[in-house]
C-alpha positions in Angstrom: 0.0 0.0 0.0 2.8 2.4 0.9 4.6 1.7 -2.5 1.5 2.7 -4.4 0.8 6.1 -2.3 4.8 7.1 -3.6 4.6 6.0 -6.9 1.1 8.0 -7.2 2.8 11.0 -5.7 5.8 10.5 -7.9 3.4 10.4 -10.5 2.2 13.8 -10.0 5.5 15.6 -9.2 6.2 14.3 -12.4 3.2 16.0 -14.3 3.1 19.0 -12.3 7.0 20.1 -13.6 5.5 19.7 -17.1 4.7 22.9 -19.1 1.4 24.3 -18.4 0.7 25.3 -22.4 1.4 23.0 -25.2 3.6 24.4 -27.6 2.2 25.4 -30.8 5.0 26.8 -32.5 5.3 25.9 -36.5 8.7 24.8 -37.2 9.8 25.0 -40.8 13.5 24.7 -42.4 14.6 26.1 -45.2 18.1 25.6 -47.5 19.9 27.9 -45.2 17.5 29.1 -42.1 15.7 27.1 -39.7 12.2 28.9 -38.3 10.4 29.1 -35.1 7.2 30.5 -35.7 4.6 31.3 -33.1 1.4 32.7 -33.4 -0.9 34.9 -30.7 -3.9 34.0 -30.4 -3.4 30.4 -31.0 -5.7 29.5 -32.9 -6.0 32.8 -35.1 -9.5 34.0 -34.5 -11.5 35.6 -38.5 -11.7 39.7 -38.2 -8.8 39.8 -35.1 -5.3 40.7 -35.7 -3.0 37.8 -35.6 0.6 38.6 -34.6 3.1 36.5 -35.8 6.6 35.8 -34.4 9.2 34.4 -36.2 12.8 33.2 -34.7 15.1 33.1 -37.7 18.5 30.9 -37.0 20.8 30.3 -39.4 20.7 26.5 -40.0 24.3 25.5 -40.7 25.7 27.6 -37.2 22.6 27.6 -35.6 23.1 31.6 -34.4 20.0 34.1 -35.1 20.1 35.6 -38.2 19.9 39.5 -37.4 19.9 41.7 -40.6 16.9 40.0 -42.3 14.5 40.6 -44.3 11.3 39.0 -45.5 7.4 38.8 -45.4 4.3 36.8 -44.3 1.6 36.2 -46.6 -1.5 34.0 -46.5 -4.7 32.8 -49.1 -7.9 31.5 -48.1 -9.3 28.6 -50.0 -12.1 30.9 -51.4 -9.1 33.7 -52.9 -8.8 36.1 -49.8 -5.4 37.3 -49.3 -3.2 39.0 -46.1 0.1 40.1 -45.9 2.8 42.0 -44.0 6.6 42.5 -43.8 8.4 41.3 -41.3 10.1 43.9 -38.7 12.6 43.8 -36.5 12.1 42.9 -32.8 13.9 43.7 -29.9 15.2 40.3 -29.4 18.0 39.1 -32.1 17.1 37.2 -34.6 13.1 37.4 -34.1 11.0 39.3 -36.5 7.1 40.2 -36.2 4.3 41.1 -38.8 0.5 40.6 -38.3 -2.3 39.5 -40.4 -6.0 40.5 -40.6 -8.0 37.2 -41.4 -11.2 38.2 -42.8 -12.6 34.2 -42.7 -12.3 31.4 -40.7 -11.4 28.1 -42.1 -8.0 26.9 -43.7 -5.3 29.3 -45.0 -2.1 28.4 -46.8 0.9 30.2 -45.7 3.9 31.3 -46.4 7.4 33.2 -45.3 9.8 34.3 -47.5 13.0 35.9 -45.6 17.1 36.6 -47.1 20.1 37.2 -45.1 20.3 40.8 -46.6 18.8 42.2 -50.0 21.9 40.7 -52.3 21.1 37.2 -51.3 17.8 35.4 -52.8 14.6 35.0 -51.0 13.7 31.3 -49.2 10.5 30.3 -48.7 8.5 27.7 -46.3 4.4 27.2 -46.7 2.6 25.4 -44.8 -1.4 25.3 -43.2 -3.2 27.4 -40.9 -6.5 26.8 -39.4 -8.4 30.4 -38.3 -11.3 29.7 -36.1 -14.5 31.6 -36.8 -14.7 35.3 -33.9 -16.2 34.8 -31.1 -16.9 38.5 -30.9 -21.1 39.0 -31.5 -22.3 40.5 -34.9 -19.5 38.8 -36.9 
């Protein structure tokens, strides 16, 4: 009896030094940058502003990648469109922009970011669900 009351309270030591938000982050690679991407709110909520984080490392060295440049851009599957550029944030080697969903459902993505403006743009897609707004008269 004794050995089951420890391993039960080992069991929830355990679980209670987990993390107490799943992390959502997109990861996506590139030929020479590795991405961290991170969204708030997760999920993106239609007619809200979704801010976007991107952590940009270089993928050979693994160090951020601080002079970039790039842009976020997205396309429903009924032919709306968002965009932004990416700017600089305080940390190094993370980048923000924000888009304006105007419907819920499935959105493809994508980044395209360069070292500097001599070298040629890289691009990773992938597949974003926006959740309809929870706000009332939308």
């Amino acid at each position: 009896m004794r050995q089951r009351i420890v391993a039960g309270c080992a069991l929830v030591t355990v679980m209670a030094c987990g993390p107490t938000t799943p992390n959502t982050d997109v990861r996506q690679w590139t030929d020479n940058f590795a991405y961290r991407i991170s969204v708030e709110p997760m999920p993106p909520e239609a007619l809200k502003p979704a801010v976007y984080k991107l952590v940009v490392l270089d993928r050979k060295t693994k160090q951020p990648v601080e002079q970039g440049e790039g842009r976020i851009f997205a396309t429903s599957r009924d032919g709306a469109n968002t965009d932004d550029g990416l700017a600089k944030g305080k940390e190094i080697g993370t980048y923000y922009a924000r888009l304006y969903y105007v419907i819920s459902g499935d959105w493809a993505i994508a980044v395209q970011f360069r070292r500097d403006s001599t070298a040629r743009l890289e691009r990773a897609d992938w597949i974003q669900s926006v959740v309809p707004s929870t706000e009332p008269g939308f």
